[in-house]
N, C-alpha and C positions, 0 to 999 in steps of 0.2 A: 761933676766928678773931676778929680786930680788928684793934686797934693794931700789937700786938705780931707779928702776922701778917706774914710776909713777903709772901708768895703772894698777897694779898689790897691788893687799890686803895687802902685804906684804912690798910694796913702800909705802903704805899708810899709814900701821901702823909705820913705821921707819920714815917718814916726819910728824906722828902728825896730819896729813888732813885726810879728808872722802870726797866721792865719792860715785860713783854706784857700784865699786870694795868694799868700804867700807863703808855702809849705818850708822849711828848715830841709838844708841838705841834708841828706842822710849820707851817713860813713860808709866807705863801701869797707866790709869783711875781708880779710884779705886769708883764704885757703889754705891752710899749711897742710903741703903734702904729706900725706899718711901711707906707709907700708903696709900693706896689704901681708898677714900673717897667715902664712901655710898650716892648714891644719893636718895635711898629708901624711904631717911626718911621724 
C-alpha cells in the first residue's frame, strides 16, 4: 500500500481522483437571514 495504491487516501491524493478513501469537500451553505413575517397584523 502507498502511492501507487488505489484504495488507499494516499493513492488517491497522488492520482488526483476521490473516492470513499477520499471524499470531495463539500461547500458549506452559507444562511441568509430571513425575517420572520408577523401574521398578527
Amino acid at each position: 500500500m502507498g502511492k501507487g495504491d488505489r484504495r488507499t487516501r494516499r493513492g488517491k491524493i497522488w492520482r488526483g481522483t476521490y473516492g470513499n478513501a477520499r471524499p470531495r469537500k463539500r461547500r458549506k451553505v452559507k444562511s441568509v437571514p430571513t425575517q420572520k413575517i408577523d401574521s398578527a397584523e
